[in-house]
PAKOL-375565 format. One record per residue (C-alpha): residue number from 1; residue in three letters; y, z, x. Coordinates in steps of 0.05 Angstrom, whole numbers, always signed. Each point is the difference from the previous one (the first is absolute). Layout:
<nodes>
{node NUM, 'Ala', {Y, Z, X}}
...
</nodes>
This chain:
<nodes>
{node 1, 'Unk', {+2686, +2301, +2351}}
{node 2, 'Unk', {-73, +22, +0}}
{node 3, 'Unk', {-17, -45, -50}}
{node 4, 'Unk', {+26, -64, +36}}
{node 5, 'Unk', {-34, +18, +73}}
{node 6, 'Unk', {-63, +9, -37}}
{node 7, 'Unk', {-3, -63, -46}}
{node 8, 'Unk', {+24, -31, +78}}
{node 9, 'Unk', {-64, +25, +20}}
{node 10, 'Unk', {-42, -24, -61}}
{node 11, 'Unk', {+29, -68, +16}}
{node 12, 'Unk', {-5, -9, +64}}
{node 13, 'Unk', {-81, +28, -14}}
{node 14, 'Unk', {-8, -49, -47}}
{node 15, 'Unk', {+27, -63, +36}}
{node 16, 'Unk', {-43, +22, +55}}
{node 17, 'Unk', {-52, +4, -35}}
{node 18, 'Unk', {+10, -72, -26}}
{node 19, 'Unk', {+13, -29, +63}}
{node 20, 'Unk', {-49, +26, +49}}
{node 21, 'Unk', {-55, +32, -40}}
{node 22, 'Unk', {-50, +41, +17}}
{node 23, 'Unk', {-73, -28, +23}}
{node 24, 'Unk', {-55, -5, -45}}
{node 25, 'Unk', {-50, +51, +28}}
{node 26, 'Unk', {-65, -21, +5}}
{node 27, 'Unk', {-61, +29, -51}}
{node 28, 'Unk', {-63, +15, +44}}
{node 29, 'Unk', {-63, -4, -50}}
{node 30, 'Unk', {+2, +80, +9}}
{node 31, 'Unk', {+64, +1, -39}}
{node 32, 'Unk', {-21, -46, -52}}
{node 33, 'Unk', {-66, +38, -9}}
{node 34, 'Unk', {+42, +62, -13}}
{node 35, 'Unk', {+36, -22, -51}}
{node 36, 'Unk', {-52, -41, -33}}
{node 37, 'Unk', {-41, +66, -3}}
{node 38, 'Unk', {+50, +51, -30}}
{node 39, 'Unk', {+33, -57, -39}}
{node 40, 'Unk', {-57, -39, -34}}
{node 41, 'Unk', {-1, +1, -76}}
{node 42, 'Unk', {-69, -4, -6}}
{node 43, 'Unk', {-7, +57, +56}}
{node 44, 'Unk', {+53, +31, -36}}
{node 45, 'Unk', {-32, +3, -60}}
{node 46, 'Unk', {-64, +29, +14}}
{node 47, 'Unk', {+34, +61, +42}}
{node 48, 'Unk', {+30, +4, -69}}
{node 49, 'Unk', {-72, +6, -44}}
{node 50, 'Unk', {-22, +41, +68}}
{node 51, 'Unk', {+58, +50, -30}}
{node 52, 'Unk', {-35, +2, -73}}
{node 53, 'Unk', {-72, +7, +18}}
{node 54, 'Unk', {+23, +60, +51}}
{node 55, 'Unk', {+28, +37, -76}}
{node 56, 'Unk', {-64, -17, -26}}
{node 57, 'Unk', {-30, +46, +43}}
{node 58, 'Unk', {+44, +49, -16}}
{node 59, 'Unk', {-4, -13, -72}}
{node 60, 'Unk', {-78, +5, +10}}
{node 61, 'Unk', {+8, +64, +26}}
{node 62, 'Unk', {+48, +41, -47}}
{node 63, 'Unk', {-44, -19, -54}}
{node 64, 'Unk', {-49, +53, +25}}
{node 65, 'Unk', {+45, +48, -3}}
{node 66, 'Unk', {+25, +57, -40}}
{node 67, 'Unk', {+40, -30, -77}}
{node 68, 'Unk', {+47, +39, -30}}
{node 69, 'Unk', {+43, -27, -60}}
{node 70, 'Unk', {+37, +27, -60}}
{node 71, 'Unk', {-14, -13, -79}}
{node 72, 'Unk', {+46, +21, -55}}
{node 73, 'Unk', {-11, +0, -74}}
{node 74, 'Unk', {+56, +5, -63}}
{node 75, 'Unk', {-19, +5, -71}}
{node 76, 'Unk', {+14, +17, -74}}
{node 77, 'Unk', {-50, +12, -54}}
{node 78, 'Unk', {+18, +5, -76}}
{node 79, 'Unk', {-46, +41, -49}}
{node 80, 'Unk', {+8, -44, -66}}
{node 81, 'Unk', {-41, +62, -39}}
{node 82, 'Unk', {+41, +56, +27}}
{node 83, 'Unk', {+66, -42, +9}}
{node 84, 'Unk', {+5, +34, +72}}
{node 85, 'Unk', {+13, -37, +62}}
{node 86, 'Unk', {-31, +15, +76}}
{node 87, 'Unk', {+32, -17, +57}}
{node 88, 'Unk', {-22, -1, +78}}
{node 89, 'Unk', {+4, -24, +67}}
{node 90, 'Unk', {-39, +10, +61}}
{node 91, 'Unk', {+2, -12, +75}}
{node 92, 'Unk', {-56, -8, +56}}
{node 93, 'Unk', {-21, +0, +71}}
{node 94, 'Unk', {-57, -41, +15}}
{node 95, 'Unk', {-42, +3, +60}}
{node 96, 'Unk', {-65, -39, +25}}
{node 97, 'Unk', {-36, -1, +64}}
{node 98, 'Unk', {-66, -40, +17}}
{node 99, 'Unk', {-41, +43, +32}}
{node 100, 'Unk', {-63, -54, +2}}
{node 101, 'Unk', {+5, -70, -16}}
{node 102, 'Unk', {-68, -27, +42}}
{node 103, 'Unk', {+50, -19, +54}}
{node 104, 'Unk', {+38, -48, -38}}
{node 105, 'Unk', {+65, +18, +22}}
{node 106, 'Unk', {-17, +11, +81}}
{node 107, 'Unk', {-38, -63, -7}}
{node 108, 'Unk', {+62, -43, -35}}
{node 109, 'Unk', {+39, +23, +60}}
{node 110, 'Unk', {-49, -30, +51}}
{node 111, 'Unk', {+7, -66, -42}}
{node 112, 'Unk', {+65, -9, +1}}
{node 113, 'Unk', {+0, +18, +81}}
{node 114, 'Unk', {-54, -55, +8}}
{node 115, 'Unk', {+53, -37, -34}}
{node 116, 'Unk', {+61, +15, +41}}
{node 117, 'Unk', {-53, -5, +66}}
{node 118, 'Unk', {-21, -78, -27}}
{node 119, 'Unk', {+75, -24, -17}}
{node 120, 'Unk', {+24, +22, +63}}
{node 121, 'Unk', {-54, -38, +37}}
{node 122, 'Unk', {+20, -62, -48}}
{node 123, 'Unk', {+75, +12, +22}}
{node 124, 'Unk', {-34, -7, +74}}
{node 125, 'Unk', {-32, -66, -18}}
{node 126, 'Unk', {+61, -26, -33}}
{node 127, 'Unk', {+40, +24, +51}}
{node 128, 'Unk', {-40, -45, +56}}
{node 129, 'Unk', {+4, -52, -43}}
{node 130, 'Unk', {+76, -8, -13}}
{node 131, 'Unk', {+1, +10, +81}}
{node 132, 'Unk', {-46, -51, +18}}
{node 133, 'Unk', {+47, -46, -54}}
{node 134, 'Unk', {+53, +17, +34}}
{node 135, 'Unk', {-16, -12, +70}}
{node 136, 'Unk', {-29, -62, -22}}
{node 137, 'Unk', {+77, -24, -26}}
{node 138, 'Unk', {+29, +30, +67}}
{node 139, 'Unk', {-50, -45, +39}}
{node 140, 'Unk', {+13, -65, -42}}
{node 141, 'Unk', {+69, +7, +2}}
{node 142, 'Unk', {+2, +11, +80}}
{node 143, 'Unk', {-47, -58, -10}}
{node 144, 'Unk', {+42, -55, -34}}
{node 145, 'Unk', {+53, +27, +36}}
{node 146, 'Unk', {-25, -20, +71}}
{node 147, 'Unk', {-21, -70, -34}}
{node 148, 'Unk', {+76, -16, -22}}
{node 149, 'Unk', {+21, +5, +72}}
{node 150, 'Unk', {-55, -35, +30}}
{node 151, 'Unk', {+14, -59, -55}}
{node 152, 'Unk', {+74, +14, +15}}
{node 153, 'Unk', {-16, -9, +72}}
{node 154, 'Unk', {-37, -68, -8}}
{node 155, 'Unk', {+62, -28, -41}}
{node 156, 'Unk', {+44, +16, +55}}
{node 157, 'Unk', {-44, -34, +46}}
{node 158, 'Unk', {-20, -61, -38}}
{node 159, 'Unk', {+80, -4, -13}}
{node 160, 'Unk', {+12, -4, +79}}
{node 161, 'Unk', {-59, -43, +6}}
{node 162, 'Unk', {+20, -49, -53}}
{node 163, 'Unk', {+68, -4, +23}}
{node 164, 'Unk', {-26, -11, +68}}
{node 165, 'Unk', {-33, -55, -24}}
{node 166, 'Unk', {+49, -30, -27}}
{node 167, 'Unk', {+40, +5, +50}}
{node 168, 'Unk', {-51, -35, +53}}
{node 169, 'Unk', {-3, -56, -58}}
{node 170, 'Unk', {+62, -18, +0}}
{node 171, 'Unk', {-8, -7, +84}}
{node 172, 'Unk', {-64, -47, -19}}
{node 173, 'Unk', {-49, +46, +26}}
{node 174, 'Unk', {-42, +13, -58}}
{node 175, 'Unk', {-5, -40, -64}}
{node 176, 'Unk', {+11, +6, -76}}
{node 177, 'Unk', {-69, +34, -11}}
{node 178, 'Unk', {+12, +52, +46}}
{node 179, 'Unk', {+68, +17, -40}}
{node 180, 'Unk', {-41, +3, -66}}
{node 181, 'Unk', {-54, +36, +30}}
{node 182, 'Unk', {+56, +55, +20}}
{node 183, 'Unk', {+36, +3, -66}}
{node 184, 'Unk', {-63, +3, -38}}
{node 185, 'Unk', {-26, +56, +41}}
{node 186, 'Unk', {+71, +31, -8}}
{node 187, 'Unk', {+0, -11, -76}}
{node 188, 'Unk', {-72, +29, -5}}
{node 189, 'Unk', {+25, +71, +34}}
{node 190, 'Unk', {+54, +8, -42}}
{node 191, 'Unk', {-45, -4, -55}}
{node 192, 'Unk', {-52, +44, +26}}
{node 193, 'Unk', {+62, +51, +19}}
{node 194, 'Unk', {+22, -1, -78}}
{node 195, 'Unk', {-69, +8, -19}}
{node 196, 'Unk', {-9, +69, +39}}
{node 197, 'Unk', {+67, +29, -13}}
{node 198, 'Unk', {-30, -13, -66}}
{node 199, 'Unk', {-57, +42, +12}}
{node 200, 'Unk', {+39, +50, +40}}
{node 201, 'Unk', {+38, +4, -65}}
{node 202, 'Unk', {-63, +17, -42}}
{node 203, 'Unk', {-20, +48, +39}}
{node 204, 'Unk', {+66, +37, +3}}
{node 205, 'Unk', {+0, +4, -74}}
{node 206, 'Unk', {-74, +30, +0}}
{node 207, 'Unk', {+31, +48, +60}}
{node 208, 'Unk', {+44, +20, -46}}
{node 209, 'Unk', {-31, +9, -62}}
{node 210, 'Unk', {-48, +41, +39}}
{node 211, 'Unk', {+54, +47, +42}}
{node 212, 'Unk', {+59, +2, -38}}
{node 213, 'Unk', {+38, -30, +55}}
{node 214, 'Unk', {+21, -75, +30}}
{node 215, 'Unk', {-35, -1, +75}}
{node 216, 'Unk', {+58, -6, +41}}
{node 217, 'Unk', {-20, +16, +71}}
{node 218, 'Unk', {-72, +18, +2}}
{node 219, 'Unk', {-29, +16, +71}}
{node 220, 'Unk', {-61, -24, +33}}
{node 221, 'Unk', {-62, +39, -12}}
{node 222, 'Unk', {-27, +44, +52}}
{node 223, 'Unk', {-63, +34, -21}}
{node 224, 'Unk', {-18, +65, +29}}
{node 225, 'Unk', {-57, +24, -38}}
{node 226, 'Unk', {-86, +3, +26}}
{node 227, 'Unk', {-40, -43, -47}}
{node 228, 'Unk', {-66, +23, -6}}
{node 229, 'Unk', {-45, -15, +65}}
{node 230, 'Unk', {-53, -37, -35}}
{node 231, 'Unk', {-21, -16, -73}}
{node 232, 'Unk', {-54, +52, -11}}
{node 233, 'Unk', {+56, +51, +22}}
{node 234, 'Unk', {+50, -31, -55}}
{node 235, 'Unk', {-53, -1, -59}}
{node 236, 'Unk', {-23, +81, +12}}
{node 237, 'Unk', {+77, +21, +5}}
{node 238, 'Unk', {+11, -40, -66}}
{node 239, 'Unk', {-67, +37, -33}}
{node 240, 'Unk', {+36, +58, +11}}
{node 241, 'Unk', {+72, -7, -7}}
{node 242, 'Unk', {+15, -59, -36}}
{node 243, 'Unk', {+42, +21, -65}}
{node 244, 'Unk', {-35, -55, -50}}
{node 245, 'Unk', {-65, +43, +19}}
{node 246, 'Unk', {+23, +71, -6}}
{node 247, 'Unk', {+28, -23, -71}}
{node 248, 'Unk', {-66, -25, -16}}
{node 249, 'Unk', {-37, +69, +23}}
{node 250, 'Unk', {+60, +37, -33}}
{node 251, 'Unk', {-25, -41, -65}}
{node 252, 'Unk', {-72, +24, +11}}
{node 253, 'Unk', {+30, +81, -5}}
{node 254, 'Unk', {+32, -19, -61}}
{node 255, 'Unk', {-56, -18, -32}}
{node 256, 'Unk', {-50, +54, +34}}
{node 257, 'Unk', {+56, +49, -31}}
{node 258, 'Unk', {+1, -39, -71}}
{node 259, 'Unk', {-73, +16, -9}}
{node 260, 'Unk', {+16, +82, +24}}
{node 261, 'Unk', {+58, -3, -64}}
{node 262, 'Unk', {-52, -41, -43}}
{node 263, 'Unk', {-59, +59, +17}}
{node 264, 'Unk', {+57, +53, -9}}
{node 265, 'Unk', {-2, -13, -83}}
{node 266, 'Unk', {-68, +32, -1}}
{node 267, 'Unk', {+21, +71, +29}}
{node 268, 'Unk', {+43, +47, -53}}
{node 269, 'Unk', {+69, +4, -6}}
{node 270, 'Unk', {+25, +69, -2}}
{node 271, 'Unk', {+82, +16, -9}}
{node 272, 'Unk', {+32, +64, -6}}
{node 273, 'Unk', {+61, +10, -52}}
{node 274, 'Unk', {+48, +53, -15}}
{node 275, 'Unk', {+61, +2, -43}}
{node 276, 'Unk', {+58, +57, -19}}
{node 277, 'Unk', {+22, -9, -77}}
{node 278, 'Unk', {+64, +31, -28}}
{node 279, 'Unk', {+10, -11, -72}}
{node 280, 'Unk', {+38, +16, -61}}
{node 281, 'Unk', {-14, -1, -79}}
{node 282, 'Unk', {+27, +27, -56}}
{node 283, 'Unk', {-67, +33, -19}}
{node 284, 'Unk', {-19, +30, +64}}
{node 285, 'Unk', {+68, +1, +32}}
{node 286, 'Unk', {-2, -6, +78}}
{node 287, 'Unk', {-67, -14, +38}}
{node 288, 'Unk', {-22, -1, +67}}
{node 289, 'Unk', {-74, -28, +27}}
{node 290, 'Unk', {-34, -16, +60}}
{node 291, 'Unk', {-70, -33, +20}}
{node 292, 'Unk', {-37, -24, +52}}
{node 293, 'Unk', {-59, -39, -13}}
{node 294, 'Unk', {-56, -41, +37}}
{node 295, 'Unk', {-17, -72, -27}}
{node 296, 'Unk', {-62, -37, +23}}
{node 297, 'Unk', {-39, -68, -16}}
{node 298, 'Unk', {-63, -28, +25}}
{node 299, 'Unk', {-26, -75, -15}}
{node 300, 'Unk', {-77, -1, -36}}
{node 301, 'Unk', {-2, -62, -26}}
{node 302, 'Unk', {+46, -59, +7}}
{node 303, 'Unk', {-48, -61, -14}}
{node 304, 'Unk', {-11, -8, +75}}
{node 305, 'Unk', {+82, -20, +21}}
{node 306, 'Unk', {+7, +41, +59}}
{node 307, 'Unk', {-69, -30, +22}}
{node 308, 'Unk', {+21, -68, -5}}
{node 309, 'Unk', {+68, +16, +37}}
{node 310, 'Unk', {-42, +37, +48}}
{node 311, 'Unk', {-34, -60, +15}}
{node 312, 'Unk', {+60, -52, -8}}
{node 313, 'Unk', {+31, +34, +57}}
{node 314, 'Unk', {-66, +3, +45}}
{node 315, 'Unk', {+1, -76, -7}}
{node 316, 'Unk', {+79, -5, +18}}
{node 317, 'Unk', {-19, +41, +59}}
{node 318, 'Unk', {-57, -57, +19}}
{node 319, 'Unk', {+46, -57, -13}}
{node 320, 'Unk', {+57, +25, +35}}
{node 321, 'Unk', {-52, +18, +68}}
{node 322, 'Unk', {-22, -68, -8}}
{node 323, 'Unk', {+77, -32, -6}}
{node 324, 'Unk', {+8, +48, +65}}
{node 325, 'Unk', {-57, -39, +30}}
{node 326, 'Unk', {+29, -68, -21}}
{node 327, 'Unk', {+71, +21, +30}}
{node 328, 'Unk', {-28, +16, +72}}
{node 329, 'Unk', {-38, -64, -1}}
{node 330, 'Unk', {+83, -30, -12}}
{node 331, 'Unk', {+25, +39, +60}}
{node 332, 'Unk', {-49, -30, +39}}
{node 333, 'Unk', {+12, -68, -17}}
{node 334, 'Unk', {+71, -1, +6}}
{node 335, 'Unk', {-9, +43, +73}}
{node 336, 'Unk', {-47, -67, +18}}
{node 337, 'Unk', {+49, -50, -23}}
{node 338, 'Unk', {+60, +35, +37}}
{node 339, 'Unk', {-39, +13, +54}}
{node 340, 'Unk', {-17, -71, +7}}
{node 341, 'Unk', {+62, -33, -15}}
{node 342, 'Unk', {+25, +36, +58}}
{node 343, 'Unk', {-45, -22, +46}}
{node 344, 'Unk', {+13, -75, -23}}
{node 345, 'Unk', {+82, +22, +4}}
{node 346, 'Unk', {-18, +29, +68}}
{node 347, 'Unk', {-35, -63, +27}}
{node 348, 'Unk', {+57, -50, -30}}
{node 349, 'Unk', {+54, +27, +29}}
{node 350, 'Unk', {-26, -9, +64}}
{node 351, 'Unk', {-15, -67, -17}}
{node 352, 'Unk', {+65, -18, -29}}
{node 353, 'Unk', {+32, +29, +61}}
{node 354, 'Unk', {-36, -42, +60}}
{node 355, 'Unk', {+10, -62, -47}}
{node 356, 'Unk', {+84, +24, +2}}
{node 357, 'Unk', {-2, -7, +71}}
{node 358, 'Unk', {-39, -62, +7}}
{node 359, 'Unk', {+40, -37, -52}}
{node 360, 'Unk', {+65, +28, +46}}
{node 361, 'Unk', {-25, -36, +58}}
{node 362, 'Unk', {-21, -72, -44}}
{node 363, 'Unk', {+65, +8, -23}}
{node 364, 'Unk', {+43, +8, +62}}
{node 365, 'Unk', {-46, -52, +30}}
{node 366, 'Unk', {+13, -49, -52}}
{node 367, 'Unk', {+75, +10, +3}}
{node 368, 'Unk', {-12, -21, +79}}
{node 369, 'Unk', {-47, -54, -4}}
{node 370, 'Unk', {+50, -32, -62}}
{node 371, 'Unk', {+68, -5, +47}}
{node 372, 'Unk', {-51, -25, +55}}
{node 373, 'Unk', {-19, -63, -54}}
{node 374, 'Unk', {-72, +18, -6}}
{node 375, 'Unk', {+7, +47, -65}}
{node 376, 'Unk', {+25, -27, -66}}
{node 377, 'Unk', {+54, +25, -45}}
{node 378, 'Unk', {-54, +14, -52}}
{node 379, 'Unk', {-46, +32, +56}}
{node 380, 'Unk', {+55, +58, +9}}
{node 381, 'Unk', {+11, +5, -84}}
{node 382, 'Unk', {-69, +15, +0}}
{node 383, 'Unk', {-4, +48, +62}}
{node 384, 'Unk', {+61, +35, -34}}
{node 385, 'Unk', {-35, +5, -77}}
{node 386, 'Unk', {-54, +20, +37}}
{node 387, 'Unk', {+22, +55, +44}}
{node 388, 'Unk', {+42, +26, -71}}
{node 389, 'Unk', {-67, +6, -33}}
{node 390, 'Unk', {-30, +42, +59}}
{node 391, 'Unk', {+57, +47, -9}}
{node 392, 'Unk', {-1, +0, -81}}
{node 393, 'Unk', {-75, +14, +7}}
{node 394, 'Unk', {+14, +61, +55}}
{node 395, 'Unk', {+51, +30, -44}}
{node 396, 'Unk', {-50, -3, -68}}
{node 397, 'Unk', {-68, +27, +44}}
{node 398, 'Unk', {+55, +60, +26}}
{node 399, 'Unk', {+10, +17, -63}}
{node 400, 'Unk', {-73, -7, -26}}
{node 401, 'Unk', {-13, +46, +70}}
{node 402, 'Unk', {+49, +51, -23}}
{node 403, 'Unk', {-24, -2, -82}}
{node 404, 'Unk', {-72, +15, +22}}
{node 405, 'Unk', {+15, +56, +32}}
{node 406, 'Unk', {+38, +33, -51}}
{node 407, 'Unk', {-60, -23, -42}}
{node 408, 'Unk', {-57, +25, +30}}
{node 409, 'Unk', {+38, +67, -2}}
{node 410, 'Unk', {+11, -9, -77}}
{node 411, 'Unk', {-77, -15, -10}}
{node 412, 'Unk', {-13, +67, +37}}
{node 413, 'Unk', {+42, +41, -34}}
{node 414, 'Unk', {+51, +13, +49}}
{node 415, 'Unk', {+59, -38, -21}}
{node 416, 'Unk', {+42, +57, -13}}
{node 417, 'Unk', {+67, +19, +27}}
{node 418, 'Unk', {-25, +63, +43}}
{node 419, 'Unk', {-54, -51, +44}}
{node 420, 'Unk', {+58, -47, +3}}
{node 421, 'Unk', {+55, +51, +25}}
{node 422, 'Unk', {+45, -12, -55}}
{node 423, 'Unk', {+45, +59, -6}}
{node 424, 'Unk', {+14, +15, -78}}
{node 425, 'Unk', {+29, +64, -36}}
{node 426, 'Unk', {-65, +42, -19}}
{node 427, 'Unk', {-40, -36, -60}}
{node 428, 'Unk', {-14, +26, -67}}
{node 429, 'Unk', {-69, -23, -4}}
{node 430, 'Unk', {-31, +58, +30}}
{node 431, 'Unk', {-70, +24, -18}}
{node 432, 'Unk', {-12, +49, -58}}
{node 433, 'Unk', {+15, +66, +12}}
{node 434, 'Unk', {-25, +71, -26}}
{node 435, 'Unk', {+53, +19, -51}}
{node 436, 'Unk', {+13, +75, +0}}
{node 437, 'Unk', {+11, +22, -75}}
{node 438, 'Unk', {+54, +61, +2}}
{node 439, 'Unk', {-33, +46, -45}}
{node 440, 'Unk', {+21, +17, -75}}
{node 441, 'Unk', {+17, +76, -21}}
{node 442, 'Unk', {-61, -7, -46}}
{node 443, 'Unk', {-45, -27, +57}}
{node 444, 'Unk', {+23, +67, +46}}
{node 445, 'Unk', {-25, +35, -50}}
{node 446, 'Unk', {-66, -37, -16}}
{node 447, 'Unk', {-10, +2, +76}}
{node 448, 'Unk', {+3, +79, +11}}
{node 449, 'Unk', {-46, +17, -62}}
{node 450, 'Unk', {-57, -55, +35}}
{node 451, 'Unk', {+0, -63, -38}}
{node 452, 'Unk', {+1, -58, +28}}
{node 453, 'Unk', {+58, -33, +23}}
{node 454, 'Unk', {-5, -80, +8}}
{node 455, 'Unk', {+48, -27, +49}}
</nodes>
């Protein structure tokens, strides 16, 4: 009996379901941001080689510490003279410690950290970058969508028209060239209306390519954010902040920290290395040994190599200063153009807007002058195609309006989904942090007799 009432439920649910479903919610450019920015597969994959270079740190740092390892030997030996045979084994506990290496281990770390520090700052450009794409498909599609009804709306109007037309020529009051005025002014909007639902379908499949998801219900877009108050303002908040800049300065402490490990080859190497031997042979029987021992090198004479790397990363440090240089100089001139093609968006949309309301006004005056005899069928065609342009041109300089923005923000450097107030789950991309090395057994001990311990 429970089974029945509940597929009765499950049926009833469905059919529902079927015949009065739900509404499609609509996707503010908030939403779609979201999930563009946790679900991006070229976002997603850089959080990804974010993960590796983070254990490359780590792996920098256990190599400076304490070694330990085992080594275990087997063997038989004949005596052909004596006809005798030996046999023995042995096992081993190895242990090495770097007690000075010119610091070529502390500075390997701060290499790969400089590493970690400049691909999170490239995730930060990247990450403005798929934004900016994306808002740029949320606009065009809110775009084309607006144009479909305004063509949509001029069929429907032509259609009346034509069939008003018609209808006054069959009373005699107009003639045969105002009826093929009407139908080819009808004929022309239906093509023009398959030609943007053509273009609305383009940009629905670059929507979706770039989201994931088919734009269903996208809202209007309200912006809320402050643009920078003038263009000197923009340019020094992008000398400091903008990601593509911090990467570059991040690629100048690479390379001041290359020529640190290159200089590091001329200072000794010292290691310290103790093993515990127990043995057996026939001869001797068991054995036990122990030593400890102190191992050091020091470069003379190497034909002048770590010279010439010495001075092949001096001149990586100038280029990359100089490529720093170069990349400011970039900031800037994107900041200009932005910053200029909003002004120009600015000023059109005003434009566009007064010549919306004067083409209102020919048009309705048009309509009235043409039932009063002194206005001709093509006069109001034209009135009507003309007023449709106005609004087509409104709805393209709203968008440009709205694009600028978003792209002046993107040329300073604050494209990002905090300035924006996109809420999303806590990123991965965070800065490189101090790792805290739990020390070894070995290390304790290293640490309480006074050698030094690198971290």
């Amino acid at each position: 009996m429970y089974k029945l009432i509940s597929l009765y439920f499950s049926l009833t649910s469905s059919f529902l379901l079927i015949a009065f479903p739900l509404p499609v919610l609509p996707d503010s450019l908030n939403e779609i941001l979201r999930l563009t920015y946790t679900s991006n597969r070229q976002l997603v994959l850089t959080r990804a080689h974010l993960a590796a270079q983070r254990d490359a740190i780590k792996i920098a740092s256990s190599e400076s510490g304490v070694m330990v390892s085992t080594a275990f030997t087997g063997s038989r030996d004949w005596n052909l003279n004596a006809g005798s045979i030996n046999d023995g084994f042995s096992g081993s506990l190895v242990g090495s410690y770097t007690l000075s290496d010119g610091m070529r281990s502390e500075n390997k770390i701060r290499l790969q950290k400089h590493i970690l520090s400049k691909a999170n700052h490239q995730l930060n450009d990247l990450e403005q970058g798929v934004l900016l794409a994306t808002i740029n498909s949320y606009l065009n599609v809110l775009r084309d969508q607006k144009f479909v009804a305004l063509s949509d709306g001029n069929v429907a109007v032509l259609s009346r028209q034509f069939e008003e037309v018609r209808d006054r020529f069959s009373l005699g009051e107009v003639t045969r060239t105002d009826v093929a005025q009407a139908e080819a002014a009808l004929a022309s909007a239906k093509a023009n209306l398959t030609a943007k639902e053509g273009a609305l379908a383009t940009t629905t499949e670059l929507f979706l390519t770039q989201v994931g998801i088919v734009p269903r219900n996208l809202e209007p877009v309200i912006t809320s954010f402050q643009l920078p108050k003038s263009i000197k303002k923009a340019k020094k908040r992008a000398l400091k902040k903008h990601p593509r800049i911090l990467s570059a300065k991040e690629q100048e402490k690479i390379a001041d920290v290359a020529i640190d490990i290159a200089a590091g080859e001329k200072k000794p190497l010292i290691n310290l290395k103790s093993s515990l031997t127990n043995g057996y042979t026939q001869s001797t029987g068991n054995y036990n040994s122990a030593s400890i021992k102190i191992e050091g090198s020091f470069p003379i004479f190497n034909s002048g190599r770590i010279d010439h790397k010495i001075s092949q990363a001096e001149s990586n440090l100038k280029a990359e200063q100089t490529n720093t240089n170069l990349v400011r100089r970039s900031v800037a001139e994107e900041i200009s153009i932005a910053w200029s093609n909003l002004r120009v968006a600015e000023a059109t949309i005003e434009a566009r807007k007064r010549q919306v309301e004067s083409s209102e006004i020919a048009y309705e005056g048009v309509v009235v002058e043409e039932k009063l005899g002194t206005r001709t069928t093509l006069n109001v065609i034209n009135s009507e195609q003309a007023l449709l342009n106005a609004r087509t041109q409104l709805a393209s300089a709203e968008k440009d309006h709205l694009f600028a923005k978003f792209s002046v923000l993107a040329a300073s450097g604050d494209l990002n989904v905090n300035y924006l107030g996109v809420k999303v789950a806590k990123a991965t991309s965070e800065g490189p942090q101090k790792e805290k090395r739990q020390l070894g057994p070995f290390e304790s001990i290293l640490k309480q007799i006074g050698l030094p311990i690198i971290e």
